[in-house]
Structure formats: C-alpha cells, structure tokens
C-alpha positions, 0 to 999 in steps of 0.5 A, spaced: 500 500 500 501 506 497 504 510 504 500 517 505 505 520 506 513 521 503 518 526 506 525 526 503 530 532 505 525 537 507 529 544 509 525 549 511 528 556 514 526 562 515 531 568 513 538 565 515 535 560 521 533 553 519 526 551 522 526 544 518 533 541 517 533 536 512 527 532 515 525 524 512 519 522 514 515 516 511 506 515 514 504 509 512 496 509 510 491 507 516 493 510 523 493 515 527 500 518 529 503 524 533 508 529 532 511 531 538 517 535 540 519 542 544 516 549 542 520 551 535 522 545 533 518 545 527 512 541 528 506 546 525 511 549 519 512 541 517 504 540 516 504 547 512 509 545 508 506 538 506 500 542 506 503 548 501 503 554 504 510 554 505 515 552 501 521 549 502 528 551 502 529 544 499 527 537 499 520 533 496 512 532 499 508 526 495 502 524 499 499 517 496 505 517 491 504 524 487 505 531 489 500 535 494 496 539 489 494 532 485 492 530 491 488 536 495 482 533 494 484 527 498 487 532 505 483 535 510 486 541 515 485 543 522 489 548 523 490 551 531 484 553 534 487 560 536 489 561 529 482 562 526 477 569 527 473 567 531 468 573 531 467 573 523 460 574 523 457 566 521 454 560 523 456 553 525 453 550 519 455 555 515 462 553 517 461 546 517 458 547 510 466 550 507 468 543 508 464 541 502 467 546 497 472 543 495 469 539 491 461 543 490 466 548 488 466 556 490 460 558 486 454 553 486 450 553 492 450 548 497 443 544 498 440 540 501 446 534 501 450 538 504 446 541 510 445 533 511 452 531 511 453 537 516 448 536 521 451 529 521 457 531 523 455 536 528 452 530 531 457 526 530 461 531 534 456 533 539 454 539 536 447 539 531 444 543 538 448 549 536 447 549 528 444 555 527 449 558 533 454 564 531 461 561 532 463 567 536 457 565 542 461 558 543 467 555 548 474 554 546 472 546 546 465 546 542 470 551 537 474 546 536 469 541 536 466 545 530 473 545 527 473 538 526 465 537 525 468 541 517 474 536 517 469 530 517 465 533 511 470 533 507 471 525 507 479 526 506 483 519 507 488 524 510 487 528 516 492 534 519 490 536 526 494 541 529 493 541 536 486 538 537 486 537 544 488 543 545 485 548 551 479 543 551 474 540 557 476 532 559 469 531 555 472 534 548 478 531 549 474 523 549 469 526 544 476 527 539 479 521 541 473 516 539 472 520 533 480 519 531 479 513 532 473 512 528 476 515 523 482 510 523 477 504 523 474 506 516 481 506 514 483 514 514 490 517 517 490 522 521 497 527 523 496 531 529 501 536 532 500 534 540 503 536 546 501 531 551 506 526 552 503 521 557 497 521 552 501 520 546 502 512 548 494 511 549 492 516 543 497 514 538 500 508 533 505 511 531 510 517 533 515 523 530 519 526 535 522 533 532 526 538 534 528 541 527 530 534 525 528 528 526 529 524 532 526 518 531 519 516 527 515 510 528 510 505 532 510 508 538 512 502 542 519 501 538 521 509 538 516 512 544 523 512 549 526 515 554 533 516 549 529 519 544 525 523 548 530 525 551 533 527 544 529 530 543 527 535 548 534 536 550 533 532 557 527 536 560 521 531 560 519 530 567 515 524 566 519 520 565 522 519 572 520 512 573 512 510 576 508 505 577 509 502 570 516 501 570 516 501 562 520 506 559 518 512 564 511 512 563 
C-alpha cells in the first residue's frame, strides 16, 4: 500500500535560521500518529509545508505517491484553534458547510446534501444543538469541536490536526479521541501536532519526535523512549522519572 505520506530532505528556514533541517519522514496509510517535540522545533511549519503554504528551502512532499496539489482533494486541515477569527460574523453550519467546497466548488450553492452531511457531523461531534449558533457565542472546546465537525465533511483519507486537544474540557478531549479513532477504523490517517506526552502512548500508533530534525519516527512502542525523548527535548521531560509502570518512564 501506497504510504500517505513521503518526506525526503525537507529544509525549511526562515531568513538565515533553519526551522526544518533536512527532515525524512515516511506515514504509512491507516493510523493515527503524533508529532511531538519542544516549542520551535518545527512541528506546525512541517504540516504547512506538506500542506503548501510554505515552501521549502529544499527537499520533496508526495502524499499517496504524487505531489500535494494532485492530491488536495484527498487532505483535510485543522489548523490551531487560536489561529482562526473567531468573531467573523457566521454560523456553525455555515462553517461546517466550507468543508464541502472543495469539491461543490466556490460558486454553486450548497443544498440540501450538504446541510445533511453537516448536521451529521455536528452530531457526530456533539454539536447539531448549536447549528444555527454564531461561532463567536461558543467555548474554546465546542470551537474546536466545530473545527473538526468541517474536517469530517470533507471525507479526506488524510487528516492534519494541529493541536486538537488543545485548551479543551476532559469531555472534548474523549469526544476527539473516539472520533480519531473512528476515523482510523474506516481506514483514514490522521497527523496531529500534540503536546501531551503521557497521552501520546494511549492516543497514538505511531510517533515523530522533532526538534528541527528528526529524532526518531515510528510505532510508538519501538521509538516512544526515554533516549529519544530525551533527544529530543534536550533532557527536560519530567515524566519520565520512573512510576508505577516501570516501562520506559511512563
């Protein structure tokens, strides 16, 4: 099977300063993985490099075998909560609807297929009660649950979240996980930038850990480490003192 995606000497930089520096990464197709490592290591900038919003210094992006533009149709997006306008003045279906575009097209109306598969993803979500609610009159957590609900729509086999879990209730946190794992049921692959270390063995199949370059990357239970870790965020990871587990300081 075709990887979902492909990176080979990605280099990214920003004036003289390398953000990404010649960065190799293989995702097979069908599970969930995370992106982790310390503030500024690259983690969101190698997600929109993937996604084309920025280009690289050097090196090469195949999703399922071809470039990223060949292949838009099959990628769904959710970027980080605090990067969206919250007060532009629109609903919750109405935001849930935009996931349909890519294939109704900017200039066709959406109709009634679309409202339905939008609803059927605020249920899925737990938000067809707000439907007609203004996206600035909700919590953090039903924000990004809204987020996800326009994610679904467009039935991607590939998903990009860039911290999901972030800033929302235990409840949203649950409702996210089942929904991943859902989605890796039918067969999708999901890459999230997360932050949660001690979730990341509960949550995830497989594992990048990043700081600028790659430290280590693949199933969790082979490269979810406390030498990688360790790599990886120069030493300061608290919890890998040992616990109850006994099992790689987790």
């Amino acid at each position: 099977m075709t990887n979902a995606i492909d990176i080979t000497d990605l280099t990214i930089a920003y004036k003289d300063k390398p953000v990404l520096w010649d960065v190799d990464m293989s995702v097979p197709s069908g599970i969930l993985m995370a992106i982790v490592g310390p503030n500024g290591a690259g983690k969101t900038t190698m997600i929109k490099s993937i996604l084309g919003l920025i280009k690289p210094a050097a090196g090469q992006v195949l999703v399922y075998g071809k470039s990223y533009p060949e292949q838009r149709h099959l990628v769904g997006y959710v970027p980080q909560r605090g990067s969206v306008d919250w007060d532009f003045p629109t609903s919750v279906l109405d935001v849930v609807m935009m996931g349909r575009y890519s294939t109704l097209g900017w200039f066709k109306r959406p109709g009634s297929a679309e409202k339905n598969a939008a609803m059927d993803a605020l249920d899925k979500v737990g938000m067809s009660d707000y439907a007609d609610r203004q996206i600035s009159q909700l919590s953090g957590g039903q924000q990004q649950r809204v987020f996800l609900a326009r994610a679904l729509v467009q039935d991607a086999q590939l998903y990009f979240m860039d911290e999901p879990f972030q800033g929302v209730d235990a409840t949203t946190e649950r409702t996210i996980v089942t929904l991943l794992q859902d989605l890796r049921s039918k067969g999708k692959t999901v890459v999230c930038v997360h932050h949660d270390l001690q979730t990341v063995p509960e949550y995830f199949d497989w594992v990048m850990m990043l700081n600028v370059r790659r430290i280590a990357c693949g199933p969790v239970d082979e490269v979810f480490n406390e030498q990688n870790l360790r790599k990886a965020y120069g030493g300061k990871v608290a919890f890998l003192s040992a616990d109850e587990n006994g099992k790689n300081g987790r």
